[in-house]
C-alpha positions in Angstrom: -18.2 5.8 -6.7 -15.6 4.8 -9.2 -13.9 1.4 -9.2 -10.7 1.4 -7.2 -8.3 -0.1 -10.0 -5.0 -0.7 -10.4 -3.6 2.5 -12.6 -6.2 4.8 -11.1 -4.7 8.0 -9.6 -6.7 9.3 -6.6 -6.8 12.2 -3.7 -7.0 10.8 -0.4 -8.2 11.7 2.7 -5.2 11.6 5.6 -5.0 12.5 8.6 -4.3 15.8 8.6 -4.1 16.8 5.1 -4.5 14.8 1.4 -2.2 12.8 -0.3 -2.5 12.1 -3.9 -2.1 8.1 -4.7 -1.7 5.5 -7.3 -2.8 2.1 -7.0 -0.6 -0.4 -7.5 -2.0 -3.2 -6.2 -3.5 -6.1 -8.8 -7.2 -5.4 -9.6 -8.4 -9.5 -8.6 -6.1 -8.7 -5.3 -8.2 -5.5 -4.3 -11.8 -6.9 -5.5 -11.5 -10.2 -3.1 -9.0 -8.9 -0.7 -10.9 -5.6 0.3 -8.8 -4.8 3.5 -6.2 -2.4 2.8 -5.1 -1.1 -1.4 -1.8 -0.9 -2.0 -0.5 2.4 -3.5 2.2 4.5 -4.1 2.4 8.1 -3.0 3.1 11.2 -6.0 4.5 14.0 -4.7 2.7 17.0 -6.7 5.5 19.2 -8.0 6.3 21.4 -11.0 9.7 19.5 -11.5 10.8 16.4 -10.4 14.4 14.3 -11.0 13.8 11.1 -13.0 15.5 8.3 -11.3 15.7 5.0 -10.5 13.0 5.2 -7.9 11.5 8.4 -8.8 9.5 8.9 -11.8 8.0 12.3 -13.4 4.3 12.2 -14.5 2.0 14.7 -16.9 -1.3 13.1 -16.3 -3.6 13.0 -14.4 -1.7 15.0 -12.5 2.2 16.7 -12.6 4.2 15.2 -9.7 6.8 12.4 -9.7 5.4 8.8 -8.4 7.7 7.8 -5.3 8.4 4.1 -5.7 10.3 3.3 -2.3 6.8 5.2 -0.8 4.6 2.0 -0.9 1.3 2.5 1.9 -2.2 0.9 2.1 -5.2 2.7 2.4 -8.8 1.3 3.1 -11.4 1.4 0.7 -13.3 4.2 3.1 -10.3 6.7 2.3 -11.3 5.9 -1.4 -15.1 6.7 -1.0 -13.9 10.1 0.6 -11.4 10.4 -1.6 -11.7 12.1 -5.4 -10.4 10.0 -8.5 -8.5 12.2 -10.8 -7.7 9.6 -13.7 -5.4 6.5 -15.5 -1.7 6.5 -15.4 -0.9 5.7 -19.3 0.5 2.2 -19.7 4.2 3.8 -20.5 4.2 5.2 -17.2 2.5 2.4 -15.5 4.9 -0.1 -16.9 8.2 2.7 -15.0 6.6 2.7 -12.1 6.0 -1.2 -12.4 9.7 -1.7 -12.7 10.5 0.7 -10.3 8.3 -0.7 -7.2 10.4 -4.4 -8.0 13.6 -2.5 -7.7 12.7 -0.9 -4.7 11.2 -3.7 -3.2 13.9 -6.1 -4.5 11.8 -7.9 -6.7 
């Protein structure tokens, strides 16, 4: 299985149906802290506002990263899940700024 890392884009298992993710949470957090990852949901659309809390990605996948949409998901959903790839560190850094905005950090 691929490392879950912060940056990594995966599709999880839900219940119900899959939801595409990006993990968030700090990589020394999720290797000794196990319990529950910290991600971000990305809506997969064609087109997608760029906002404040909203921000459009290419790759890995198209969709837009919902910021205010913060969840945890236990490593299991990971090992069922399928990694699709990176965020780019331009995109990372948005989404960064826009989880402390949301969160009022």
């Amino acid at each position: 299985m691929t490392e879950i890392l912060r940056g990594a884009v995966w599709r999880v298992p839900t219940v119900g149906r899959e939801r595409t993710v990006l993990v968030i949470q700090n990589n020394a957090v999720i290797a000794h802290h196990p319990g529950g990852i910290a991600c971000v949901i990305i809506q997969e659309v064609e087109d997608a506002p760029d906002t404040l809390l909203t921000i459009p990605i290419e790759h890995p996948v198209r969709g837009v990263v919902m910021a205010s949409d913060v969840t945890q998901f236990r490593p299991v959903r990971f090992e069922e899940g399928k990694f699709r790839g990176f965020l780019s560190a331009p995109d990372m850094e948005r989404v960064s700024q826009a989880v402390r905005a949301a969160l009022d950090l």
